[in-house]
N, C-alpha and C positions, 0 to 999 in steps of 0.2 A: 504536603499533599495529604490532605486528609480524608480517612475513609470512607467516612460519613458522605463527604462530598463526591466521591470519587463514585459510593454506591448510588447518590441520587442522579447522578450525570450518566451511568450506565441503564439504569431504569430508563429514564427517561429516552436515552436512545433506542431502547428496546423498544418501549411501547410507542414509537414513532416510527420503526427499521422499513425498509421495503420488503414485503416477505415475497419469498421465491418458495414454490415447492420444488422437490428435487426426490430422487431415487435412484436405486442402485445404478441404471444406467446413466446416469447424470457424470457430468466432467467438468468439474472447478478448479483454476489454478490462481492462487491468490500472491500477489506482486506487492509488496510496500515497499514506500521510501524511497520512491525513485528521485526525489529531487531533482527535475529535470529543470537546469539554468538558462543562460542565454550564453552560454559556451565560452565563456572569461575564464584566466584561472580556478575562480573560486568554483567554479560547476563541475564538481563531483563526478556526477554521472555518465560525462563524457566518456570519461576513460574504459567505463564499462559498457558502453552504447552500442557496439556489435554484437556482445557478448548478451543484453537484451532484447536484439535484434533477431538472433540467433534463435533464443527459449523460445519468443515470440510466435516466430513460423511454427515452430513445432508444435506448438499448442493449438492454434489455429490450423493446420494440417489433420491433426488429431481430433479435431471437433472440439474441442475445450471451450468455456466458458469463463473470460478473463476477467475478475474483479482486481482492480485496483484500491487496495487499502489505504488510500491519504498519502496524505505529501507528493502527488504523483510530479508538481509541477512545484516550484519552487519562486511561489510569489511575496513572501513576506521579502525576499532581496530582489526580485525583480515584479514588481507589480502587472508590468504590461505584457499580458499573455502574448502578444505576438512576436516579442523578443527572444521567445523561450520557441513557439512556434517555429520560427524563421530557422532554429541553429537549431532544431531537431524534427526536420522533415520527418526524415525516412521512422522514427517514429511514433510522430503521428500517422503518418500514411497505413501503418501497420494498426494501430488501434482503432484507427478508421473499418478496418477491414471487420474486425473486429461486430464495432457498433453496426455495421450496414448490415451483417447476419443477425443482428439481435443477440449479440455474445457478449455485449463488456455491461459494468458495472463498474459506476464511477461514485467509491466514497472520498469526500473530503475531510482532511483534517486538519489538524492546526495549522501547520505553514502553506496549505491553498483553501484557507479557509471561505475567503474572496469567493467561492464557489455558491458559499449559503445564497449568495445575491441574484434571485429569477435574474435580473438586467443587469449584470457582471457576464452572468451566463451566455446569455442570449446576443451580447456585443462578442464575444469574445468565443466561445465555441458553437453554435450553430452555424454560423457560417467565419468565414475570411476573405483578406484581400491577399486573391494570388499575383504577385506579383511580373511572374511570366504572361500572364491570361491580361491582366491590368484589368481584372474585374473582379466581383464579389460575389464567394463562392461557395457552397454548403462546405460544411466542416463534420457536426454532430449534430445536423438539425432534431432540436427536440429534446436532446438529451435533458434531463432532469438531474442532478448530482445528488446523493442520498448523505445522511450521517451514518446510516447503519444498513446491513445487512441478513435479515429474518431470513436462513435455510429451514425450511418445512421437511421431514420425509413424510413422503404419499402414504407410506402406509405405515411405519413404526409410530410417528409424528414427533420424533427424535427432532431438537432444536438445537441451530448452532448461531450464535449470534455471531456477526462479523463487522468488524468499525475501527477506528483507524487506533484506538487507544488513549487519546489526550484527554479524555473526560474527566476530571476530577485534578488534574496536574494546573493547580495555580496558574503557576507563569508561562503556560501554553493554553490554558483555558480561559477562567476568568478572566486575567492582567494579561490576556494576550497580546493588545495594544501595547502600551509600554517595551516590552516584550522583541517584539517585530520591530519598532522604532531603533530597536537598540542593536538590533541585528542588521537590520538596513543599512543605519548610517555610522558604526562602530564595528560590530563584530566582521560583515561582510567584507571588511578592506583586509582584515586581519586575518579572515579568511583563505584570501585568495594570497597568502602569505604562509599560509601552514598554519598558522595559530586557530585552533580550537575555541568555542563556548564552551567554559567550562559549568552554565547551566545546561546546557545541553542535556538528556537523559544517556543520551546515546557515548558523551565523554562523563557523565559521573555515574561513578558504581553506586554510591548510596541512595542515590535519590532512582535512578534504574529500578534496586532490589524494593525500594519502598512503593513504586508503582506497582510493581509486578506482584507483592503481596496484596494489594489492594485490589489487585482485578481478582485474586483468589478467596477472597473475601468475599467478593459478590458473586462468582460460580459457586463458591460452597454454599452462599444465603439463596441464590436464584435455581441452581441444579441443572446449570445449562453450559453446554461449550464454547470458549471463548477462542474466537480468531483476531488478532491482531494488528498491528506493527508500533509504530512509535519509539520505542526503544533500540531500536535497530540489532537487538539481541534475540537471534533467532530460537526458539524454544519448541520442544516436542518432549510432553510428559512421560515418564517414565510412569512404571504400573502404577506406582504407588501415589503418583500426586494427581491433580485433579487437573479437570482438562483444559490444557491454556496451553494454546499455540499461539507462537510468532512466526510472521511468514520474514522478518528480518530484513532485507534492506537490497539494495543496486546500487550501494555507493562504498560496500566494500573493496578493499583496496583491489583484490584480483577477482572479485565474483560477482556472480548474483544467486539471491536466495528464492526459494518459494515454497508452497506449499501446496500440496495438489491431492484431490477429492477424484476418485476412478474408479468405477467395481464397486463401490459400497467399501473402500477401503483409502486411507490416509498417508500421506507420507511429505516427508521433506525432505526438499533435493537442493541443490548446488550447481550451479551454470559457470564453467569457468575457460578459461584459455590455460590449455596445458599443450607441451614438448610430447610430438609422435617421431617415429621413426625417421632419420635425415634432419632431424630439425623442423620438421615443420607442424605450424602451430594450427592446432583442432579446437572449438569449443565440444566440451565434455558434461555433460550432465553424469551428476552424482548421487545416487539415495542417501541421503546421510541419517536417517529414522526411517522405520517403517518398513514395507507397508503393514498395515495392522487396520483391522475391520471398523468402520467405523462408528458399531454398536458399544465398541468397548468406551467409548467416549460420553456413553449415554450414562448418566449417574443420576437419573430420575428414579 
């Protein structure tokens, strides 16, 4: 992955992104990685699907503004959106909830890349076939899918770029073909078996630490904050480094990660299933950084 490349694929997202202005009173909570399957062994997500079900309400209750950072849906191993649709109602019905207030944002990234397609889109999430109803039925009508995410503030005019991360990663960008072919019809059996890609970013530390210096490359060359996922390695900078968050993943083994925008201030939390009193089991939201204002992020 080279940086060269990796700078010119962020650029170019940037001066493409959807811009949103936003302000202290503004509430963004940013989701990646969900890899939502068709509910086989291999589909990850499953296993934490309450537990997203769960963060979900509460955002929404809250008045939040849900961005979804790529990979939400997991087409490079299953192509046909309604396989994936079918074994996970209950959340879509909740993203749904979402889109009808004007709340979600939808980036795609490398493994739903299928998104870039107007007419991928428009068969496949503006509407559906319900199958109780046996007719066909609004979904997202209208929805548009972006590569990227432009936060404006109203008045600092503090920028924070948001995108799913694949930009400049070879064998998820460029050679993504090849790529997905080989995950479809090789790695997905192996998959659903336990065995790992071991190109994956998310299974190798080397090629991980070399992405993630690479996006730091271009927040030090651009002077703007970068949000995340891709890597499935959740990250909130310490004083000293520059500012690169990963909102991290839903297909960790017992959680889910995110990254939430409240107050004019930043944090990242942890949604999980933990043991209360008697035994019985509670989803628990965690701070795990934070919160911290979100001027300090401003390095212009």
């Amino acid at each position: 992955m080279k940086a060269v490349q990796t700078d010119r694929r962020l650029t170019e997202a940037y001066e493409s992104a959807r811009v949103e202005h936003f302000d202290d009173d503004s509430r963004y909570v940013f989701i990646s990685d969900c890899h939502r399957g068709d509910g086989s062994l291999s589909d990850e997500f499953t296993r934490n699907e309450n537990v997203y079900l769960h963060a979900l309400a509460h955002y929404y209750d809250a008045g939040f503004s849900y961005v979804e950072v790529g990979d939400g849906d997991e087409l490079w191993e299953h192509p046909h959106f309604r396989h994936i649709r079918d074994s996970h109602y209950d959340s879509f019905e909740a993203i749904k909830r979402f889109f009808d207030d004007g709340r979600f944002v939808l980036i795609w990234g490398n493994h739903n890349n299928y998104l870039r397609d107007r007419r991928y889109v428009e068969k496949n999430l503006h509407t559906y076939y319900h199958e109780h109803r046996q007719a066909t039925v609004d979904f997202l009508p209208g929805i548009v899918p972006c590569e990227a995410l432009l936060l404006k503030h109203r008045t600092t005019e503090q920028e924070i770029l948001v995108l799913h991360g694949h930009q400049g990663d070879f064998t998820n960008d460029q050679a993504w073909i090849p790529t997905m072919l080989s995950l479809r019809y090789f790695w997905r059996h192996l998959h659903a078996l336990g065995v790992q890609n071991p190109a994956s970013p998310s299974r190798n530390a080397p090629k991980r630490h070399k992405i993630e210096r690479n996006y730091n490359k271009w927040i030090a060359k651009n002077r703007r904050a970068l949000i995340c996922g891709h890597t499935h390695r959740l990250k909130y900078p310490r004083p000293d480094e520059l500012p690169y968050l990963n909102a991290g993943s839903c297909v960790y083994p017992t959680s889910v990660t995110a990254i939430e925008i409240t107050g004019g201030v930043v944090q990242l939390v942890r949604w999980r299933v933990v043991v209360g009193d008697g035994g019985v089991l509670h989803v628990e939201r965690q701070v795990l950084r934070g919160p911290e204002p979100l001027a300090r992020f401003d390095i212009r």
